[in-house]
N, C-alpha and C positions, 0 to 999 in steps of 0.2 A: 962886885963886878965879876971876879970870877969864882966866884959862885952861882949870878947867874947865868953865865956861859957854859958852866958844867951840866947846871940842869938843861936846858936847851938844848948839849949835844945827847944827854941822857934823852932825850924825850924823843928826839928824832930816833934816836937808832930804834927805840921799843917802836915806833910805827914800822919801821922798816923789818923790825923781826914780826911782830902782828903782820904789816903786807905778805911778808917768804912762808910761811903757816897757813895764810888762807887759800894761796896758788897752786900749794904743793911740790913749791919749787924748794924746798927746805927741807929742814930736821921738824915736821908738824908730827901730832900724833897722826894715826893712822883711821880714817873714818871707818865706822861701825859696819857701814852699806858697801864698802869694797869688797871685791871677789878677795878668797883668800890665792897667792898662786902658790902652784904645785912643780914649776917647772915650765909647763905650756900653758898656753891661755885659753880658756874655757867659755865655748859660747855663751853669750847670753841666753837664759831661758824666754823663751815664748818669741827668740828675735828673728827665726826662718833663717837663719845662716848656717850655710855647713859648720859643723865640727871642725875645730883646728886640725890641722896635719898632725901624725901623727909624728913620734920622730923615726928618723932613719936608724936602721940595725945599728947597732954599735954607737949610738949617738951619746953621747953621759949623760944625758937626762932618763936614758930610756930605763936605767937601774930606776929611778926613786919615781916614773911615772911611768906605767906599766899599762900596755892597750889596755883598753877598755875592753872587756863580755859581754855576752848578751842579758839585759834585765840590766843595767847600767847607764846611768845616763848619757855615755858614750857611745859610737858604734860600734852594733855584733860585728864581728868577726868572721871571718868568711873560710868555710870549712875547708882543710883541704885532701880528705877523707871524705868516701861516700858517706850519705847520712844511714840511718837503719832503713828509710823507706827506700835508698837508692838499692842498699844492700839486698833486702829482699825480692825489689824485683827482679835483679841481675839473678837470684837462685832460682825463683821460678821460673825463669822465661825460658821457651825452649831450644835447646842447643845441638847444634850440626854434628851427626854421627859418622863418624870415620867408619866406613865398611870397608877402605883399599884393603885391610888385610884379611876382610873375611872372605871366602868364596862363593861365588852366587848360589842361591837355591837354584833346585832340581828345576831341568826345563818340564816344563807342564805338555801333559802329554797332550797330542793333538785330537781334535774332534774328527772322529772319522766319518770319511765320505763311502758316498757308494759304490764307488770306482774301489775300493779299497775290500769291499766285503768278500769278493772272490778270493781275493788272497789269503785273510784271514780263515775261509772256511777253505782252502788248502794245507793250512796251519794243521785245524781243528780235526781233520782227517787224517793227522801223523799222529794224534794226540792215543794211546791206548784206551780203550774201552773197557772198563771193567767195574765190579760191585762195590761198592763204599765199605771199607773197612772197616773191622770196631775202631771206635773211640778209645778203648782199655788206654792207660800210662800216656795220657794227652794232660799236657800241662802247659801255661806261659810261659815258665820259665824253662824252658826246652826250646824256645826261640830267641834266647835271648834277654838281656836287660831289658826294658821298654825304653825307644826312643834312646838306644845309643847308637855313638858318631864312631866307634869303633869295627868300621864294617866297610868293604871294598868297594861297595856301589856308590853310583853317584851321590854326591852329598857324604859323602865320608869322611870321616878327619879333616872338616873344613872349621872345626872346632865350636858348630852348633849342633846340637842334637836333633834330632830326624822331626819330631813332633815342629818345632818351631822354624825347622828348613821346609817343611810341608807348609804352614801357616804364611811362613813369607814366600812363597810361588804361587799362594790358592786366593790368597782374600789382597783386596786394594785399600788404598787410603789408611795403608797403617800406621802407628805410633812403635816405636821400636823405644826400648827403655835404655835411656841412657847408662854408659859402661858396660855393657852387656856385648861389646865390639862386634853393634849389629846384630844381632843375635834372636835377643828374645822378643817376642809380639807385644806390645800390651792391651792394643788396640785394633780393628779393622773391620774391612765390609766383606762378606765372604755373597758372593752370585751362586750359591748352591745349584749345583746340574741336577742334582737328583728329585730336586722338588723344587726349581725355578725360583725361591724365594730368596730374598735381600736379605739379609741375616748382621745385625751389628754384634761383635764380636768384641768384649771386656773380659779381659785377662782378669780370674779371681774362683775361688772357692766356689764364690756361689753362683758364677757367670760363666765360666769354662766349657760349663758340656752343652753351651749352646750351638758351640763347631765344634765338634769330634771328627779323630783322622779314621776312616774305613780302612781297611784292609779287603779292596776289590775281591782279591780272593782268599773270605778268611782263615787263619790262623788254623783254625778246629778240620774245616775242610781239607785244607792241604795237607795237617797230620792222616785224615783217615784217606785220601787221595797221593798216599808215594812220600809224602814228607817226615814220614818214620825213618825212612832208609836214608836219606839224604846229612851231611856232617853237620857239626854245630855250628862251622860258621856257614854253610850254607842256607841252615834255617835262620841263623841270625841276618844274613842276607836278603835272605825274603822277606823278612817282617819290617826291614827298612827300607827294603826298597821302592824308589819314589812309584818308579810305576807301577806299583801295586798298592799303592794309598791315593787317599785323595781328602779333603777337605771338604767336610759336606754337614748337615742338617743331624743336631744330635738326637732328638728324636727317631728320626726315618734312621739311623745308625743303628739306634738297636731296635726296630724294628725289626732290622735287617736277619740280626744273630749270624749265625755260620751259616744263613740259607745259601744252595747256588743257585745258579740261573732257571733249576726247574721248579726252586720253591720260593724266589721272590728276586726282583727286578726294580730299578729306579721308577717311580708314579711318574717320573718326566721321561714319556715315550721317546721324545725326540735325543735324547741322549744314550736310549737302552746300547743302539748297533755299538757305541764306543765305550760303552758299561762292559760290553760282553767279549770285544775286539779284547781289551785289555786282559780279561780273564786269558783267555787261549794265552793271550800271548805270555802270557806270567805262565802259567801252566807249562807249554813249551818251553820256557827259559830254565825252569826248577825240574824239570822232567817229573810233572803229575801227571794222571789220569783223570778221565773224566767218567763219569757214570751214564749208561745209554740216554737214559730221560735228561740230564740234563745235556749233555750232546743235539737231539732232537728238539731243546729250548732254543739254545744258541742259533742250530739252524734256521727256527723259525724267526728269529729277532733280525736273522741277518738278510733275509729274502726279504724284509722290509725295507731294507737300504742297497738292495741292487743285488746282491746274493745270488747265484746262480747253482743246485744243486745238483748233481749229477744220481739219473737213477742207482738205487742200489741193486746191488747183484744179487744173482742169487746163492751165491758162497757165503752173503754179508748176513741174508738175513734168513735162516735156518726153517723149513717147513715140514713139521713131523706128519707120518702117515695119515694122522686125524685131524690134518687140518687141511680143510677144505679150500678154496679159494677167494682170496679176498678180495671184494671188488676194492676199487682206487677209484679217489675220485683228484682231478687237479687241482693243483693251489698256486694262481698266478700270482706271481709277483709285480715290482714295480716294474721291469721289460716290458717292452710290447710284445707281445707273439709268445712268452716265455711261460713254460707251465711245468711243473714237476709233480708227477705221478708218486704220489705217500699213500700208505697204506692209512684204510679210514679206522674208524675202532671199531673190533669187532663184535660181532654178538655170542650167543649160545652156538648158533650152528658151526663156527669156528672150528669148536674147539675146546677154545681158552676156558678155564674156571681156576678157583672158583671163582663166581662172581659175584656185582655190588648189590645192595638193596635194590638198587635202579634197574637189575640186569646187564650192566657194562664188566666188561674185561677190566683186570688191573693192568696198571703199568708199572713199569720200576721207578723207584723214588716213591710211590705214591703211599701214604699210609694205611696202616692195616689196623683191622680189628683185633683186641683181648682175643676172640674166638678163633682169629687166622694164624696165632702163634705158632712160629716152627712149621708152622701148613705150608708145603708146596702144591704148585700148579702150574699153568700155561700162562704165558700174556699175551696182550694183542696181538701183541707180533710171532705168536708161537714159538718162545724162547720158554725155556724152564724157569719159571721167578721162585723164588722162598720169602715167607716174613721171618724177616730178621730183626732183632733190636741192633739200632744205630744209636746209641748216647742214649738218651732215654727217652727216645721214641723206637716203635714199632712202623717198618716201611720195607715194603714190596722190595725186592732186590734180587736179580740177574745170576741164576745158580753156577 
């Protein structure tokens, strides 16, 4: 009997350890098909549930289960650093240029009006009159550094150099190069006055002398007009300063070379009066002279824009025994009623020789023949002219 009461409570308990193992409510082993855990619990695959939480900073799981990375069956991580592509665009992108501390470009000289020509050829009648001197010991570097800020005129020690204070007053829609504080151009649209045309303007080697800065009145001229005599920094003076530059068309620039007003002029008519205004006036400021022929350009440029010339006298214009009289014929201007009595050009009975293949008188500035070398004569206006060599040309000039 108790025997089988032993087996009976034996029997019972093994179902009851069988039932605690099938539940998982026991000491059972562990199925094959369970997730293994790591600490957190891990979503099911393919079940569309978020990912478990992660744990909180300092939490003691967070040692032995470590966020998940990107390429992980867990969620990337969310950056808290730009990426490479945020980084480059923040490099390229373009950035606001402090100019408070740089000084503005030169004010841009004004177009002048016609109301304005009288003045100017009052100017141009203080101006001395005399023959172009040699060229001899003309060099650029007797004006200076090129395009330095070490000079008393406007735009001086504003800590950008003269070329790129010309560039920023002349052309629009520029690009200014970052750290350059304001400074340098790299980019821009230059309205060239001298030949009307839109011109884009790319700072470079091979782009640069699409706008070149002029020198209204240049350099080579003002040496052999009065700029020998003048100090170093005054020539360094004049090659910087604004109102005797301008920002223009590299081409028509050297075309130009050191011609003045009687051997070339801007193609854009309507800008000549304030081409030639600025001369005088640069002239007058630097105490140059001018040469007769081109004095008698000037004036002709400027009775196009209102100009008014007063006859000359006969002290002004010299008439030797063998010259006969010359008829005049008027040359109106824009005035109504307004005419000014010039002498026309003369012929043989004048006078004047020698003369052209064509039979005309010379005039000063004008260039001379290999044959007229060292020859003197008469000019139209019955002045004593000589060919002289200027630089390395031969031209008629004012004895």
């Amino acid at each position: 009997m108790r025997t089988r009461l032993g087996l009976l409570v034996c029997s019972v308990l093994l179902v009851g350890c069988a039932s605690a193992g099938a539940t998982g409510n026991g000491p059972a082993a562990v199925s094959s098909s369970a997730p293994v855990s790591t600490g957190a619990p891990a979503s099911p695959v393919g079940s569309g549930e978020p990912p478990a939480a992660e744990p909180s900073v300092g939490a003691a799981s967070s040692a032995s289960n470590p966020s998940p990375t990107a390429g992980t069956s867990g969620s990337p991580v969310t950056a808290t650093t730009p990426s490479s592509d945020a980084t480059s665009t923040l490099a390229t992108s373009p950035r606001p240029v402090d100019t408070s501390t740089l000084a503005p470009p030169p004010t841009p000289h004004p177009v002048r009006e016609a109301t304005d020509a009288d003045a100017v050829l009052g100017l141009l009648a203080k101006l001395p009159v005399k023959g172009r001197a040699p060229k001899t010991g003309y060099d650029r570097a007797l004006f200076g550094p090129a395009w330095t800020d070490d000079v008393t005129v406007d735009g001086g020690h504003n800590g950008c150099d003269t070329r790129n204070d010309i560039l920023r007053r002349d052309l629009v829609d520029l690009v200014i190069k970052p750290g350059s504080n304001g400074c340098t151009v790299l980019a821009g649209v230059l309205h060239d006055p001298y030949t009307r045309k839109t011109i884009d303007f790319t700072r470079g080697q091979a782009t640069s002398g699409a706008v070149q800065i002029d020198h209204v009145v240049a350099l080579s001229d003002a040496w052999q007009k009065g700029a020998q005599g003048r100090s170093k920094q005054q020539r360094e003076d004049f090659a910087n300063d604004p109102l005797n530059l301008q920002a223009v068309d590299g081409p028509t620039n050297e075309s130009k070379g050191d011609g003045d007003a009687a051997t070339w002029l801007p193609p854009n008519k309507s800008y000549r009066c304030t081409y030639v205004s600025r001369q005088v006036e640069v002239k007058a400021k630097y105490g140059l002279w001018v040469t007769a022929a081109e004095k008698a350009a000037i004036q002709r440029v400027l009775t196009t824009c209102g100009g008014t010339i007063a006859s000359p006298s006969a002290a002004t214009v010299p008439t030797p025994s063998t010259q006969r009289a010359v008829a005049r014929t008027p040359i109106h201007t824009t005035s109504p009623g307004a005419a000014i009595p010039l002498p026309t050009v003369a012929t043989e009975s004048t006078g004047c020789h020698p003369l052209s293949a064509a039979g005309n008188c010379y005039k000063p500035g004008q260039f001379c023949a290999a044959k007229h070398h060292g020859v003197s004569g008469i000019d139209a206006f019955g002045a004593a002219i000589t060919c002289e060599q200027v630089g390395d040309r031969w031209r008629w000039e004012r004895s």
